[in-house]
Structures are given as structure tokens and as C-alpha cells.
N, C-alpha and C positions, 0 to 999 in steps of 0.2 A: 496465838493460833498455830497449831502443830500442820506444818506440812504434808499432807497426803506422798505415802511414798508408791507411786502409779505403774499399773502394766495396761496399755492397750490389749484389749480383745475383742478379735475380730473373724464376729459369731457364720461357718455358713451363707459366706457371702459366693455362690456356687449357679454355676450356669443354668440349675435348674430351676431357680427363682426370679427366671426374665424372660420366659414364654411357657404357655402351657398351662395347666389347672394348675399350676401355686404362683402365678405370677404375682407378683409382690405389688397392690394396691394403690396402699396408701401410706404415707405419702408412695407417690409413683417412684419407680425407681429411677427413671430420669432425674427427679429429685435428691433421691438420698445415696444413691452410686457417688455423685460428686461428694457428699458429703461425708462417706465414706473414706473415699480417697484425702480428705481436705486433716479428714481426724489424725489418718497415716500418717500423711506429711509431715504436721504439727508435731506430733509424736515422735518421729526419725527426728526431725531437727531441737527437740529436746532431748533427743538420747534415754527416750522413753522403751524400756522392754516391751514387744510387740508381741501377741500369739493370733494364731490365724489358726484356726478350726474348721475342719471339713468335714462333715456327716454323711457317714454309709448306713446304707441298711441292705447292702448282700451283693452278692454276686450274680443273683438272681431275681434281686427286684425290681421294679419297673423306672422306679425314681432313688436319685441318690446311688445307684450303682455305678460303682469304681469302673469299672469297664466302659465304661460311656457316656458322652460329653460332658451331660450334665453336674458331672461327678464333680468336674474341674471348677475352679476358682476363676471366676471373671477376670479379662483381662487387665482391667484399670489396679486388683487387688496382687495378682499375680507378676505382672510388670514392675512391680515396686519391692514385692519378696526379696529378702537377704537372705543369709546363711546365718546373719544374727539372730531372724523372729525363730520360736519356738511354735513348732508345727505339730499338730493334734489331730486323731482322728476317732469321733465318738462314735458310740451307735445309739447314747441314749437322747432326751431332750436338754438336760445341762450338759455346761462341760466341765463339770465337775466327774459326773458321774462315769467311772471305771476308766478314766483316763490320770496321766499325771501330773497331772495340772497344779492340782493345791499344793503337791510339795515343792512343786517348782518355783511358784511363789513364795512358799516358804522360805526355802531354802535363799531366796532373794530379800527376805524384806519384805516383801511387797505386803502393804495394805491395804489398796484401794483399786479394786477394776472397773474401767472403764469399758463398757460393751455398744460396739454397733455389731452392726450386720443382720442378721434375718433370723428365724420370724420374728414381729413382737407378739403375736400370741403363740406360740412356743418354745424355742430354744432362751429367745431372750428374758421372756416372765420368768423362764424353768432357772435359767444360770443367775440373775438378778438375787431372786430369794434363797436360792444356794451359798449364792456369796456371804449372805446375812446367817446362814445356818453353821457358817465357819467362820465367823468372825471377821469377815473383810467387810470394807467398804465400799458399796457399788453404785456406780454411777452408769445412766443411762442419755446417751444422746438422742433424742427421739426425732429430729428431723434425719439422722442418721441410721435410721431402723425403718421398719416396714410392715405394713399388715397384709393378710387378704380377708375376701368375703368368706364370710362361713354360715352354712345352713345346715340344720340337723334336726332331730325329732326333738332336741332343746328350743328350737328356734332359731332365726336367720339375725343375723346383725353383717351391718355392710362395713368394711372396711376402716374406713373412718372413724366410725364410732367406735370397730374393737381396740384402733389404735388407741385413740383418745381415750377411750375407758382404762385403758390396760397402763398407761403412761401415766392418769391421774392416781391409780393405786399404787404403781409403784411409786411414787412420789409420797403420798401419804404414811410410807413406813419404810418400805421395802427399799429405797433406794434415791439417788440425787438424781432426779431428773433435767435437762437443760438441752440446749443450742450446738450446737458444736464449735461454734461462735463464742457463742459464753465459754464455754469448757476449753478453746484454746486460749480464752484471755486467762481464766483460772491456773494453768497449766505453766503460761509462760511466769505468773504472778507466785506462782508455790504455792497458793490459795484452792482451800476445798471446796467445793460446788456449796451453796448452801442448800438445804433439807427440809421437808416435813416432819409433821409427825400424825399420827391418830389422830390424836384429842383436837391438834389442830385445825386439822382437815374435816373430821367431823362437823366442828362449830361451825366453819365456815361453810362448809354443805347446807345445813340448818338454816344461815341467814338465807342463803341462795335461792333456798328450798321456799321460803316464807316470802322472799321480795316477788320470784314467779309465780 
């Protein structure tokens, strides 16, 4: 079994996602802040490579601009910042995208990213399947990530369910899903999260589908 060579990333974990129309749902952020912080920890005291990513969208926008509060990193993520972590700032939904992130882990080694922080229906679905379109391996902690409610001329899905939904697919292809629990036993163990796959995940949708 080949060891996972690991960088945390820690997606947009930003003041604008704890009051206000993007308040982060589900899990509540009461929930998954600690677990956020819990991933850090874990990660510093393995002498785990850390990046912390912050998203703008202008000088003039209403959310996400630099110029005000919201912009900034919650205090529990920001309190623990070194001069070590590798600090990003995107304006797309990965963070891959026009940032330099991928050669950064190149340039390191690194194989496998581990993502918390916010959304999991955007940034983190967006950077997850990025990681797989460049050949890393991605791991998501999903008590450590976050949804909100969303309603549209698509239709309404509550929180919960976009979590839950969006966690079950990354898992089925896209990426290791787990605990942050689990993921700091794996971590201190050298050991890769275990995985899905399609075909897997299909069949067992199918018995699911058939026994309800």
C-alpha cells in the first residue's frame, strides 16, 4: 500500500459564510468550524503542507470583496495561520483555476489533496473533480465542509440533501470521502482514505432502490 503524499486545503473558510444569505446550513457551522480547525491541527502536527484559499469577486461586489469583513478568514482558521501555509486567492469556483496552486504541489510531490472548508456545492464539488482532471488524489472531509439551501427555476433542494447528495457522488468516483476522524487516523497511519467507484456505487444504488 503506497502512502498518500498529502497537502491540506482549506477551501473559503471566510466570514461571509457565517451570517447572511450564504450562511453555511448544513452540516451548521457550529459543527463543522470545529472540524475544520480539528483537520489543521492534525495536519500541523504532522508537518502536513497547508494552503488556505480566499475568494474575491471585486472591489465592487457586494459579497466576497476584499475591502470588507466578510472577505477575511474566520478567526479559529486565521489564529492558526503560519508563514509556512501557502496563501491563494481565486476568483474562480476551483482552486485550481488561474491560480498556482497545481505547480505548487508539483513542485512538492504532492499527490493527494485533502479539502474542507466551503461550499460543498461549489468551490469544493468545483476543486474535488479538478483534482481528478490533473491527476491527484482527492479527498473530502464532509463533516468538515458545508452546504446551503438553494432554490431556482431548477427547483429547491434544502441543505441537507444538497450535502448528502453532493458527498455521495463525490465518493462514487470523484474522490475519498470520510470523517475527519477517520482522515486523522489515516494520516497519522500513512494510510489512503479508502474509495468508490461507479460500477460500485451503482449496484449498490440498485439493491437500495429495489429493497425501498
Amino acid at each position: 500500500m503506497t502512502s498518500p503524499v498529502r497537502a491540506l486545503v482549506v477551501i473559503d473558510v471566510q466570514n461571509e459564510y457565517f451570517d447572511g444569505p450564504l450562511e453555511i446550513q448544513y452540516p451548521p457551522h457550529a459543527e463543522s468550524l470545529p472540524n475544520i480547525a480539528a483537520a489543521i491541527d492534525a495536519a500541523t502536527a504532522a508537518g502536513l503542507p497547508i494552503v488556505v484559499v480566499q475568494h474575491t469577486a471585486g472591489d465592487e461586489a457586494p459579497v466576497f470583496n476584499p475591502g470588507r469583513p466578510g472577505f477575511a478568514l474566520h478567526p479559529e482558521v486565521e489564529s492558526r495561520r503560519t508563514d509556512s501555509w501557502f496563501s491563494i486567492t481565486k476568483q474562480y469556483n476551483s482552486v485550481f483555476a488561474g491560480t498556482e496552486l497545481l505547480g505548487w504541489l508539483r513542485e512538492r510531490d504532492i499527490d493527494t489533496v485533502t479539502f474542507v472548508g466551503y461550499m460543498t456545492n461549489n468551490c469544493v464539488i468545483s476543486s474535488a473533480a479538478a483534482a481528478a482532471d490533473q491527476g491527484l488524489g482527492a479527498e473530502v472531509l464532509s463533516d468538515a465542509t458545508g452546504a446551503i439551501n438553494i432554490a431556482n427555476d431548477a427547483g429547491y433542494a434544502d441543505a441537507e440533501a444538497v450535502h448528502t447528495t453532493l458527498m455521495t457522488l463525490l465518493h462514487s468516483n470523484l474522490a475519498s470521502v470520510s470523517s475527519t476522524a477517520k482522515w486523522t487516523e489515516a494520516l497519522q497511519a500513512g494510510t489512503p482514505l479508502p474509495g468508490s467507484d461507479l460500477v460500485t456505487s451503482a449496484l449498490t444504488g440498485t439493491q437500495r432502490a429495489i429493497r425501498t
